[in-house]
N, C-alpha and C positions, 0 to 999 in steps of 0.2 A: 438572410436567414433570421424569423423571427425568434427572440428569444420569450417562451410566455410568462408570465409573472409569476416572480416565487410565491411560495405557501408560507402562512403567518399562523402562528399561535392562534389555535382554535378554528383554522380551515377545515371545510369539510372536503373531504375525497370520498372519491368513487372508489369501493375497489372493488376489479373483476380481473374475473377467469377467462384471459380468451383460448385457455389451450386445454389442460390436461384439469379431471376435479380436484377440489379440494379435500383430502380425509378428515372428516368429521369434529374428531377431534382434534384437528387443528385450529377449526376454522374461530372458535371463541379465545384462544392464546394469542391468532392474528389480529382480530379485533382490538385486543387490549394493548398489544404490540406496539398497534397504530396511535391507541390513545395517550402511550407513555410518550409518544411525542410531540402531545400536546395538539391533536387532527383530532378532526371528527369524521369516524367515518361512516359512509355511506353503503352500505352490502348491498349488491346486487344480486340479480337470481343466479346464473351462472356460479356462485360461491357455495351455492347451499347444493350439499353431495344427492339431495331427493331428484333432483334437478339432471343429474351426469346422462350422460346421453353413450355408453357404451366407455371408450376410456376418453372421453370428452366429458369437459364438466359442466357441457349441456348441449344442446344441439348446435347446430353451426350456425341458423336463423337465431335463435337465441342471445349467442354468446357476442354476434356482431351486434345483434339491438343493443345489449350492455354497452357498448363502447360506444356507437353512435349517443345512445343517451345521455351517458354523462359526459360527453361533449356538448350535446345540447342546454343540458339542463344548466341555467344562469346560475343556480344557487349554490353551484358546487364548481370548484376553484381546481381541481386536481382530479387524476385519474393513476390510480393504483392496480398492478397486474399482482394480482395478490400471489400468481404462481405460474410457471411456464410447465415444460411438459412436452405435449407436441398436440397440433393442430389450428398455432394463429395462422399459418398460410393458406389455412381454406377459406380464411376470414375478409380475404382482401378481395375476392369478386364483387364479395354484399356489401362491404362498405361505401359511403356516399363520403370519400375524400372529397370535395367542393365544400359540403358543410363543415365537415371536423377542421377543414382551413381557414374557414368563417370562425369559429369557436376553437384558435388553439388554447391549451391548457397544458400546465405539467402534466408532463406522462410517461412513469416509470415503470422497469420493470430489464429481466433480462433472457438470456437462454433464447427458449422460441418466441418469445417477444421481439427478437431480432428482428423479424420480419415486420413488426408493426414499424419498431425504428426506423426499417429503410423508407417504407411506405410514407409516413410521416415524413421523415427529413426532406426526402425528393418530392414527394408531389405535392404536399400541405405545405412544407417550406418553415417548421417550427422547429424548434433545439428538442430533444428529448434524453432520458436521462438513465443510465445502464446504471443500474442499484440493486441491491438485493431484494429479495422480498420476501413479504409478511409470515407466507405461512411456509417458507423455506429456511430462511434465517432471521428473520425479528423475534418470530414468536420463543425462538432458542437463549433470545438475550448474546447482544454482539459485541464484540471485543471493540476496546476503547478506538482504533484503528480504522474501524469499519464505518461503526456511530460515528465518529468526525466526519469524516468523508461525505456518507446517507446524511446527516444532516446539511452539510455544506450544500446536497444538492438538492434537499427539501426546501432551504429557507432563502435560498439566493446567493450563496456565499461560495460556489464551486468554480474561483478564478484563481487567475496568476499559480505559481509553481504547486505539483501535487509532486510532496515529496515521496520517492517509491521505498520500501524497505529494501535490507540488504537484497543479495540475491540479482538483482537485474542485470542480464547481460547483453555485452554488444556482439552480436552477430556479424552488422557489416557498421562501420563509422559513417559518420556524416549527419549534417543538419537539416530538420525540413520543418516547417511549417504548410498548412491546411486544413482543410476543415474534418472530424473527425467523424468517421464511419464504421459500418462492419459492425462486427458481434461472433455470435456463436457460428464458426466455419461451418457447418451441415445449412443452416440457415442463409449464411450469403450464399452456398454453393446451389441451393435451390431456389435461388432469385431469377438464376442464369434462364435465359429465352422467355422468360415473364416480362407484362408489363412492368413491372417492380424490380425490375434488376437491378442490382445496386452499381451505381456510377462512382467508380474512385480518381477519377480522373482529376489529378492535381490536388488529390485529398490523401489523408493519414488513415490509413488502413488498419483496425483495430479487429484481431482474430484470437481466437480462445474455444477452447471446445472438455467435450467429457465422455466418458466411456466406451470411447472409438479406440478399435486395432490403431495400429501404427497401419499397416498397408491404406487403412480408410482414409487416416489423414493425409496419406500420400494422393492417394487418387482423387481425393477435394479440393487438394492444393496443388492437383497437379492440371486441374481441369480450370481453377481461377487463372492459373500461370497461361494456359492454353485461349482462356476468354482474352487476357491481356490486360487482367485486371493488376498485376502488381508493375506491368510497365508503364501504367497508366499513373500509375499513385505515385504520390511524394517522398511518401515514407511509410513502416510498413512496424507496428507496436503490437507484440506476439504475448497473451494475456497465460491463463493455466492452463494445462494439457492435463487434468484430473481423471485420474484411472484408462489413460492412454496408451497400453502396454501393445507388445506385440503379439499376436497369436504365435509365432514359433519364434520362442528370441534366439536360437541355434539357428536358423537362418533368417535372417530379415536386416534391413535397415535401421537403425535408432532413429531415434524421431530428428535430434541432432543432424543426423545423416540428411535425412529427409527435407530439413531445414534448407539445410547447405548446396543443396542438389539443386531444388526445387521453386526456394524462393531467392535464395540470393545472386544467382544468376542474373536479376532484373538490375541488379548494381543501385537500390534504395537502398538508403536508411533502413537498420532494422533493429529493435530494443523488444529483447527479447526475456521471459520470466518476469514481465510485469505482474503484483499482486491485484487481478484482475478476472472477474471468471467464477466456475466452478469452485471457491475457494475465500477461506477466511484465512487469516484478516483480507481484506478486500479493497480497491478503489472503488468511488461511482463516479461515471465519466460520463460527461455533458456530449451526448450523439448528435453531432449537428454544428458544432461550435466550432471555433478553429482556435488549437491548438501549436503548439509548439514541440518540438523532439530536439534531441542531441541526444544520438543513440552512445559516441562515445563518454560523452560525459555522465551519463544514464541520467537523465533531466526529462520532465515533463512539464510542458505551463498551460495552462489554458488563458488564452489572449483576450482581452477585452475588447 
Protein backbone atom coordinates (compact mmCIF):
# COMPACT_ATOMS: atom_id res chain seq x y z
CA UNK A 1 0.00 0.00 0.00
CA UNK A 2 1.24 3.16 -1.26
CA UNK A 3 1.39 5.86 1.17
CA UNK A 4 1.11 9.54 -0.91
CA UNK A 5 3.27 12.26 0.14
CA UNK A 6 2.29 14.56 2.81
CA UNK A 7 1.20 18.22 2.34
CA UNK A 8 3.72 21.11 3.28
CA UNK A 9 3.23 24.62 4.09
CA UNK A 10 1.73 26.49 1.22
CA UNK A 11 0.38 23.24 -0.81
CA UNK A 12 -2.26 23.67 -2.87
CA UNK A 13 -5.53 21.21 -2.44
CA UNK A 14 -8.36 20.46 -4.21
CA UNK A 15 -11.39 20.83 -2.46
CA UNK A 16 -14.65 19.04 -3.45
CA UNK A 17 -17.98 18.00 -3.10
CA UNK A 18 -18.40 14.57 -4.11
CA UNK A 19 -21.76 14.16 -2.11
CA UNK A 20 -24.16 16.39 -0.57
CA UNK A 21 -23.87 20.89 -1.40
CA UNK A 22 -22.25 23.06 0.35
CA UNK A 23 -24.47 26.17 2.10
CA UNK A 24 -23.54 29.16 0.89
CA UNK A 25 -22.52 30.54 3.56
CA UNK A 26 -20.21 28.35 4.53
CA UNK A 27 -18.47 27.86 1.91
CA UNK A 28 -15.89 31.28 2.32
CA UNK A 29 -15.40 30.36 6.52
CA UNK A 30 -14.10 26.83 4.71
CA UNK A 31 -11.93 28.59 2.50
CA UNK A 32 -10.23 30.53 5.22
CA UNK A 33 -10.31 27.41 7.32
CA UNK A 34 -8.11 25.81 4.88
CA UNK A 35 -5.87 28.67 4.72
CA UNK A 36 -5.32 28.96 8.70
CA UNK A 37 -3.37 25.94 7.90
CA UNK A 38 -1.20 27.35 5.93
CA UNK A 39 -2.82 25.22 2.17
CA UNK A 40 -3.90 26.79 -0.67
CA UNK A 41 -6.67 26.03 -1.78
CA UNK A 42 -8.05 25.12 -4.84
CA UNK A 43 -12.33 25.46 -5.19
CA UNK A 44 -13.85 23.41 -7.55
CA UNK A 45 -17.36 23.58 -9.12
CA UNK A 46 -19.07 21.06 -7.17
CA UNK A 47 -18.37 23.54 -4.02
CA UNK A 48 -20.30 26.46 -5.37
CA UNK A 49 -24.17 25.94 -4.11
CA UNK A 50 -25.24 27.68 -7.90
CA UNK A 51 -24.00 24.47 -9.12
CA UNK A 52 -26.21 21.56 -6.48
CA UNK A 53 -27.91 19.43 -8.74
CA UNK A 54 -31.26 18.54 -6.37
CA UNK A 55 -29.61 17.47 -2.71
CA UNK A 56 -26.34 16.82 -4.61
CA UNK A 57 -23.81 19.58 -4.75
CA UNK A 58 -23.88 19.01 -8.34
CA UNK A 59 -24.66 16.52 -10.85
CA UNK A 60 -23.08 13.04 -10.52
CA UNK A 61 -21.03 13.72 -14.23
CA UNK A 62 -19.88 16.78 -12.48
CA UNK A 63 -18.94 15.99 -9.16
CA UNK A 64 -16.77 12.76 -10.50
CA UNK A 65 -15.00 15.35 -13.10
CA UNK A 66 -14.03 17.20 -9.80
CA UNK A 67 -12.13 14.34 -8.42
CA UNK A 68 -10.84 12.94 -11.44
CA UNK A 69 -9.32 16.51 -11.97
CA UNK A 70 -7.60 17.16 -9.15
CA UNK A 71 -5.98 13.94 -9.25
CA UNK A 72 -4.91 14.66 -12.55
CA UNK A 73 -3.94 18.08 -12.28
CA UNK A 74 0.22 18.08 -11.43
CA UNK A 75 -0.05 21.33 -9.79
CA UNK A 76 -1.97 20.34 -6.89
CA UNK A 77 -0.60 18.10 -4.19
CA UNK A 78 -3.99 17.23 -2.15
CA UNK A 79 -7.58 16.61 -2.43
CA UNK A 80 -9.97 17.83 0.14
CA UNK A 81 -13.84 16.52 0.45
CA UNK A 82 -14.79 19.77 1.80
CA UNK A 83 -18.17 17.79 3.08
CA UNK A 84 -19.94 14.38 2.95
CA UNK A 85 -23.76 14.17 3.08
CA UNK A 86 -24.88 11.37 0.76
CA UNK A 87 -24.34 10.44 -2.90
CA UNK A 88 -20.20 9.50 -3.28
CA UNK A 89 -21.47 6.03 -4.09
CA UNK A 90 -23.01 7.03 -7.38
CA UNK A 91 -19.61 8.33 -8.11
CA UNK A 92 -17.72 5.16 -8.40
CA UNK A 93 -19.22 3.82 -12.00
CA UNK A 94 -17.64 7.27 -13.54
CA UNK A 95 -14.57 7.26 -12.07
CA UNK A 96 -11.44 6.13 -14.04
CA UNK A 97 -9.65 4.35 -10.82
CA UNK A 98 -6.51 3.22 -13.37
CA UNK A 99 -5.73 6.97 -13.46
CA UNK A 100 -6.38 8.29 -10.03
CA UNK A 101 -3.80 5.10 -9.22
CA UNK A 102 -1.34 6.69 -11.62
CA UNK A 103 -1.88 10.10 -9.73
CA UNK A 104 -2.27 9.20 -5.97
CA UNK A 105 -2.48 12.18 -3.71
CA UNK A 106 -3.63 12.96 -0.08
CA UNK A 107 -7.14 12.52 0.09
CA UNK A 108 -9.27 13.32 3.00
CA UNK A 109 -12.49 13.48 4.02
CA UNK A 110 -15.15 11.25 6.05
CA UNK A 111 -18.96 10.21 6.49
CA UNK A 112 -20.08 9.22 2.84
CA UNK A 113 -16.59 9.57 1.74
CA UNK A 114 -16.40 6.15 3.07
CA UNK A 115 -17.05 4.90 0.02
CA UNK A 116 -14.23 6.86 -1.85
CA UNK A 117 -11.94 5.28 0.93
CA UNK A 118 -12.78 1.84 0.14
CA UNK A 119 -12.58 2.59 -3.55
CA UNK A 120 -9.18 3.98 -3.22
CA UNK A 121 -7.58 1.69 -0.71
CA UNK A 122 -8.53 -1.48 -2.69
CA UNK A 123 -8.41 -0.72 -6.17
CA UNK A 124 -5.83 2.40 -6.38
CA UNK A 125 -3.95 0.75 -3.65
CA UNK A 126 -3.06 4.42 -1.66
CA UNK A 127 -3.31 5.20 2.17
CA UNK A 128 -6.21 7.83 2.60
CA UNK A 129 -7.15 9.86 5.45
CA UNK A 130 -10.72 9.86 7.66
CA UNK A 131 -10.45 13.70 9.05
CA UNK A 132 -12.92 16.23 9.55
CA UNK A 133 -13.82 18.65 7.21
CA UNK A 134 -13.78 22.11 6.14
CA UNK A 135 -17.19 23.18 5.88
CA UNK A 136 -18.43 20.81 8.74
CA UNK A 137 -15.91 21.38 11.39
CA UNK A 138 -12.82 23.58 10.36
CA UNK A 139 -14.74 26.41 9.45
CA UNK A 140 -16.34 26.07 13.38
CA UNK A 141 -12.59 26.55 14.76
CA UNK A 142 -11.46 22.91 16.51
CA UNK A 143 -10.49 21.91 19.65
CA UNK A 144 -6.89 21.57 20.51
CA UNK A 145 -7.50 17.54 20.19
CA UNK A 146 -8.69 17.56 16.88
CA UNK A 147 -6.22 20.20 15.28
CA UNK A 148 -3.35 17.85 16.52
CA UNK A 149 -4.51 14.90 15.02
CA UNK A 150 -6.04 16.90 11.32
CA UNK A 151 -2.69 18.29 11.25
CA UNK A 152 -0.61 15.15 12.00
CA UNK A 153 -2.56 13.86 9.09
CA UNK A 154 -2.09 16.94 6.73
CA UNK A 155 1.78 17.21 7.26
CA UNK A 156 2.86 13.50 7.40
CA UNK A 157 3.21 13.00 11.02
CA UNK A 158 -0.01 10.45 11.72
CA UNK A 159 2.37 7.44 13.26
CA UNK A 160 3.20 5.40 16.21
CA UNK A 161 0.74 5.58 19.22
CA UNK A 162 -2.73 7.91 18.92
CA UNK A 163 -3.35 8.39 22.38
CA UNK A 164 -7.56 7.94 22.72
CA UNK A 165 -9.18 10.03 25.45
CA UNK A 166 -10.81 8.68 28.52
CA UNK A 167 -13.82 6.87 27.73
CA UNK A 168 -12.71 3.89 25.55
CA UNK A 169 -13.93 0.55 26.21
CA UNK A 170 -13.13 -2.95 25.81
CA UNK A 171 -15.82 -5.08 24.56
CA UNK A 172 -13.93 -8.19 23.88
CA UNK A 173 -9.75 -8.28 24.87
CA UNK A 174 -7.08 -9.30 22.78
CA UNK A 175 -4.39 -7.91 20.33
CA UNK A 176 -4.53 -7.51 16.53
CA UNK A 177 -2.65 -5.70 14.16
CA UNK A 178 -3.75 -4.93 10.16
CA UNK A 179 -4.35 -2.86 7.89
CA UNK A 180 -7.05 -0.29 8.62
CA UNK A 181 -10.46 -0.01 6.89
CA UNK A 182 -14.15 0.87 7.12
CA UNK A 183 -15.84 4.07 8.06
CA UNK A 184 -19.30 5.18 8.38
CA UNK A 185 -21.44 1.60 8.90
CA UNK A 186 -24.46 2.67 6.26
CA UNK A 187 -21.44 3.22 3.80
CA UNK A 188 -19.50 -0.15 4.27
CA UNK A 189 -22.93 -1.86 4.59
CA UNK A 190 -23.67 -0.56 0.85
CA UNK A 191 -20.44 -1.74 -0.49
CA UNK A 192 -22.00 -5.35 -0.09
CA UNK A 193 -22.59 -7.15 -3.71
CA UNK A 194 -20.68 -4.02 -5.51
CA UNK A 195 -17.70 -4.07 -7.32
CA UNK A 196 -16.36 -2.03 -4.35
CA UNK A 197 -17.01 -4.16 -1.59
CA UNK A 198 -15.00 -3.60 1.13
CA UNK A 199 -12.47 -6.68 1.99
CA UNK A 200 -11.60 -6.88 5.80
CA UNK A 201 -9.97 -10.00 5.55
CA UNK A 202 -7.03 -10.08 8.05
CA UNK A 203 -7.61 -6.27 8.44
CA UNK A 204 -8.84 -3.73 11.45
CA UNK A 205 -12.35 -2.89 10.94
CA UNK A 206 -13.01 0.81 11.72
CA UNK A 207 -17.11 1.44 12.15
CA UNK A 208 -18.97 4.71 13.35
CA UNK A 209 -22.10 5.98 12.28
CA UNK A 210 -24.95 8.96 13.05
CA UNK A 211 -28.61 9.53 13.24
CA UNK A 212 -29.56 5.84 12.78
CA UNK A 213 -32.46 3.88 15.06
CA UNK A 214 -30.73 1.48 17.12
CA UNK A 215 -33.02 -1.49 15.08
CA UNK A 216 -30.89 0.12 11.90
CA UNK A 217 -27.61 -0.47 13.30
CA UNK A 218 -28.70 -3.71 14.20
CA UNK A 219 -29.83 -4.86 10.76
CA UNK A 220 -26.30 -3.18 9.19
CA UNK A 221 -24.32 -4.97 11.57
CA UNK A 222 -26.33 -7.67 11.33
CA UNK A 223 -25.99 -8.05 7.49
CA UNK A 224 -21.78 -7.38 7.65
CA UNK A 225 -21.95 -10.24 10.43
CA UNK A 226 -23.95 -12.39 7.70
CA UNK A 227 -21.35 -11.08 4.62
CA UNK A 228 -18.54 -12.63 7.09
CA UNK A 229 -17.02 -9.50 7.30
CA UNK A 230 -16.22 -9.46 11.14
CA UNK A 231 -14.84 -13.14 10.83
CA UNK A 232 -12.82 -12.23 8.30
CA UNK A 233 -11.16 -9.17 10.24
CA UNK A 234 -8.51 -9.00 12.82
CA UNK A 235 -9.95 -6.91 14.96
CA UNK A 236 -12.79 -4.74 15.04
CA UNK A 237 -12.32 -0.38 16.59
CA UNK A 238 -16.05 0.73 17.12
CA UNK A 239 -15.83 4.92 16.61
CA UNK A 240 -19.23 7.47 17.74
CA UNK A 241 -22.79 6.29 17.56
CA UNK A 242 -23.97 10.21 17.33
CA UNK A 243 -27.74 10.53 17.87
CA UNK A 244 -28.17 6.63 17.73
CA UNK A 245 -31.22 6.31 19.89
CA UNK A 246 -33.79 3.86 19.79
CA UNK A 247 -37.29 4.55 18.17
CA UNK A 248 -39.24 2.59 21.22
CA UNK A 249 -36.60 2.50 24.18
CA UNK A 250 -39.57 0.52 26.17
CA UNK A 251 -38.99 -2.18 23.84
CA UNK A 252 -35.87 -2.47 21.99
CA UNK A 253 -32.15 -3.55 22.36
CA UNK A 254 -29.30 -0.91 23.64
CA UNK A 255 -27.02 -0.48 21.20
CA UNK A 256 -24.58 -2.29 24.02
CA UNK A 257 -27.02 -5.15 23.57
CA UNK A 258 -26.67 -4.99 19.91
CA UNK A 259 -22.85 -4.96 20.26
CA UNK A 260 -22.75 -7.95 22.25
CA UNK A 261 -25.20 -10.05 20.21
CA UNK A 262 -24.06 -9.18 17.01
CA UNK A 263 -20.59 -8.46 16.70
CA UNK A 264 -18.80 -10.16 19.34
CA UNK A 265 -19.77 -13.52 18.63
CA UNK A 266 -17.01 -13.45 15.82
CA UNK A 267 -14.42 -13.65 19.04
CA UNK A 268 -12.19 -10.42 17.61
CA UNK A 269 -10.76 -7.87 19.22
CA UNK A 270 -13.12 -5.09 19.73
CA UNK A 271 -12.28 -1.26 21.19
CA UNK A 272 -15.07 0.20 21.49
CA UNK A 273 -16.18 4.46 22.09
CA UNK A 274 -13.18 5.52 20.30
CA UNK A 275 -13.10 9.47 19.87
CA UNK A 276 -13.67 8.86 16.14
CA UNK A 277 -16.83 9.97 13.91
CA UNK A 278 -19.65 12.14 14.04
CA UNK A 279 -17.91 13.83 16.91
CA UNK A 280 -15.44 16.31 18.50
CA UNK A 281 -12.85 16.25 19.75
CA UNK A 282 -12.05 13.70 17.18
CA UNK A 283 -9.02 11.27 15.79
CA UNK A 284 -7.97 11.20 11.96
CA UNK A 285 -7.03 8.03 11.01
CA UNK A 286 -4.71 7.07 8.14
CA UNK A 287 -7.49 4.29 5.93
CA UNK A 288 -5.31 2.11 4.33
CA UNK A 289 -2.32 1.79 6.81
CA UNK A 290 -1.67 -0.79 9.30
CA UNK A 291 -2.22 -0.20 12.50
CA UNK A 292 -2.00 -1.75 15.75
CA UNK A 293 -5.01 -2.55 18.63
CA UNK A 294 -4.86 -3.81 22.21
CA UNK A 295 -8.44 -3.57 22.88
CA UNK A 296 -7.65 -4.54 26.62
CA UNK A 297 -5.18 -2.11 27.07
CA UNK A 298 -7.22 0.62 25.00
CA UNK A 299 -3.98 1.35 22.76
CA UNK A 300 -3.90 2.32 19.29
CA UNK A 301 -0.45 2.74 16.99
CA UNK A 302 -0.37 3.21 13.63
CA UNK A 303 2.82 1.12 12.40
CA UNK A 304 5.41 2.41 10.14
Amino acid sequence: MLTPSSLYPGARVALVAPASAVPEERLQPSIDAVKAFNLEPVVFPSCYYVNRHGYFAADDAQRAKDIQDAFADTDIQGVVCIRGGYGANRLLPLLNLRDIARHPKFFAGYSDVTALHIAFNQCCRFVTYHTPMPSTEWYQGLDKYTATYLRRALFGALTGPMPLLPGAETLSPGMARGVLCGGNLSLVRDSLGTPWEINTRGKILFLEDIDEKTYRIDGMLTQLRNAGKFDDCAGILLGAWTNCVPEHPERTLTLEEILREVVLPAGKPVLSALPAGHVLPTLSLPMGAVVAMDAEAKTLEVCV
